[in-house]
N, C-alpha and C positions, 0 to 999 in steps of 0.2 A: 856762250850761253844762248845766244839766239839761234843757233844751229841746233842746241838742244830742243828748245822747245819747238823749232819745226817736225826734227823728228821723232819727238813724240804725239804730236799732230796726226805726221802721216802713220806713224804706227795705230795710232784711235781710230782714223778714219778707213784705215787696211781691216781691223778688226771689226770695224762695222759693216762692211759691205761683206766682210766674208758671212758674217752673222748671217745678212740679210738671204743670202745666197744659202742657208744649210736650213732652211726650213722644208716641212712636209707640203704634200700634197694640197691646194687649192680646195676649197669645199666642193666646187664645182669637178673639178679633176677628181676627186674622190666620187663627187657624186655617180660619174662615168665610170671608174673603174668598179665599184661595186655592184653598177648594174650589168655593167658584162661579168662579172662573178655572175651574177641570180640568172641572167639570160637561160641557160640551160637547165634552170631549176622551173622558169616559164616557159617551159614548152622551145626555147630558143627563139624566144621574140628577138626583135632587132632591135637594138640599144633605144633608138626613137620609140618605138611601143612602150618599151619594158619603164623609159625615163616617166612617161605616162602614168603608168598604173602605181608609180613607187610617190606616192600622196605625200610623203615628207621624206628629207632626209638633213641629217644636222654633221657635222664634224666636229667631234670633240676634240680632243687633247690630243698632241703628235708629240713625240718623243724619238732619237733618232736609235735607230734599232742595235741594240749591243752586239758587238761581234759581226752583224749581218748588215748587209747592203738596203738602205731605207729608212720607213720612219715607221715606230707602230703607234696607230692612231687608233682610236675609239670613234665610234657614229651610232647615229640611230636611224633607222629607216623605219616608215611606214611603208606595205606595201598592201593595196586592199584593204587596206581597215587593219592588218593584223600589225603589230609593231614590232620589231628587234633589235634589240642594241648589241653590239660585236664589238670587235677590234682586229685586226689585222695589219700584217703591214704591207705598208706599199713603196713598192717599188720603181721607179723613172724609169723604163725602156725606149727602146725606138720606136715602140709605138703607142708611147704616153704612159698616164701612172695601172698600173696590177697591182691589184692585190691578191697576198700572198700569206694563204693562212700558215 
């Protein structure tokens, strides 16, 4: 009996650390990968500029992407005064999160 309930213990506690581990992208990780998305739409500012001029940006809801490697997340950016809300998903590389419309 007591053997049981240890292992289901460690099975709960297995489940939660994986949990924790299959989430999206950071607000702040997002907020980077989608200004290197827009960089080439400004002119190919460098991430530092472009983080600048992007007045807000929020990270809605991630959902882990069907079929596809990633999570697809909703955001809203201000950039300049003008606003856009999108979704995309993004993706962990080796050289942090992409997004990938």
């Amino acid at each position: 009996m007591k053997a049981n309930i240890i292992r289901s213990f460690l099975v709960a506690a297995s489940c939660l650390v994986l949990a924790a581990c299959s989430k999206g992208p950071s607000e702040s990780d997002a907020r980077d990968a989608v200004s290197q998305q827009l960089a080439p739409l400004m002119g190919g500012a460098q991430n530092d500029a472009l983080t600048k001029v992007m007045d807000t940006f929020t990270l809605g809801e991630c959902k882990e992407a069907n079929g596809l490697p990633g999570y697809v997340c909703t955001y809203s950016v201000t950039v300049n005064g003008a606003p856009l809300n999108d979704e995309g998903r993004f993706v962990k590389t080796d050289n942090g999160w992409q997004v990938i419309k």
